[in-house]
N, C-alpha and C positions, 0 to 999 in steps of 0.2 A: 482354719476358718478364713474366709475369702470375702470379707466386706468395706465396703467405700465407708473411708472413714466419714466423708461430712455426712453421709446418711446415719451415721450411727448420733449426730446429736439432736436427735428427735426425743430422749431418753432425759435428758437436762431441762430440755424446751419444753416438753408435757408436763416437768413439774413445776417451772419457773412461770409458765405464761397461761393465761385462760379467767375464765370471770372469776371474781373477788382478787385476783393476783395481778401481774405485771402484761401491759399490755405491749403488742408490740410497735415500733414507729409508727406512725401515719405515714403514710406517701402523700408525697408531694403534688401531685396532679392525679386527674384522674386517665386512665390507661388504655382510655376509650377515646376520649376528646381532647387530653391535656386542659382541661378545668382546673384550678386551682385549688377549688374550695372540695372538699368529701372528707363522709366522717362515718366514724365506723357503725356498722349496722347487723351486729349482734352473735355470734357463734355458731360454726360450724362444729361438730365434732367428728373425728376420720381415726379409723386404723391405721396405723403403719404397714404396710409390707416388705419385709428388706430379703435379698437373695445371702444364704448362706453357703461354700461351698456349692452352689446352683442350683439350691433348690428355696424357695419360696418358705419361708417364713412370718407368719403376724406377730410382732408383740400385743403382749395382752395390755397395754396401756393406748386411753384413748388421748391423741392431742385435738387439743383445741384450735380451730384458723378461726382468726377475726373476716367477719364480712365486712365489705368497704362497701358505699355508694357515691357516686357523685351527686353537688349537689346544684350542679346547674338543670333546671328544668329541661331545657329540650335532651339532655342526654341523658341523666337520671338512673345510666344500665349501674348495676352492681356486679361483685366479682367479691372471688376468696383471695386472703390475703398470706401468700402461700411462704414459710420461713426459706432462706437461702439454700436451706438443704435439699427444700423440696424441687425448689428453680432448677439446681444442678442437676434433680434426677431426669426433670421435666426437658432439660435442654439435650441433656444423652437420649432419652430418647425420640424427641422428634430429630435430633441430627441423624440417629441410626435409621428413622422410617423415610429420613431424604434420604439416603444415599441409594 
């Protein structure tokens, strides 16, 4: 079996984090403006997709992403607020679509 380990802990994270349970950090500014102030604005829910041996797999567990907003008026944009695991898969592949 041929899977990235830090994608494997979406499995911990879907039971650990989501509404009535443990939220995850706030960010620090917002990632639009650098705003100080934003707050969270309410749940996304997403499949997993993870490659086994190279073929495309879904777990059948939904996780939850918290939605952020900023909260300075002229910028106001919102965004998901994506766990580590997900950053790393996000960074492999926009570095593979630059090259």
């Amino acid at each position: 079996m041929s899977i990235v380990l830090e994608w494997s802990e979406f499995k911990p994270y879907a039971t650990r984090v989501g509404p009535g349970a443990e939220r995850p950090p706030r960010p620090d500014e917002c990632m639009f403006c650098a705003f100080a102030r934003v707050w969270f604005n309410g749940w996304r829910r997403v499949l997993v997709t993870v490659l086994v041996d190279g073929q495309p797999l879904r777990a059948p567990d939904w996780v939850h992403l918290h939605l952020v907003r900023c909260a300075r008026r002229e910028c106001h944009r919102s965004w998901t607020l994506r766990p580590p695991w997900a950053y790393l898969w996000l960074a492999r592949t926009r570095s593979a679509e630059n090259r």
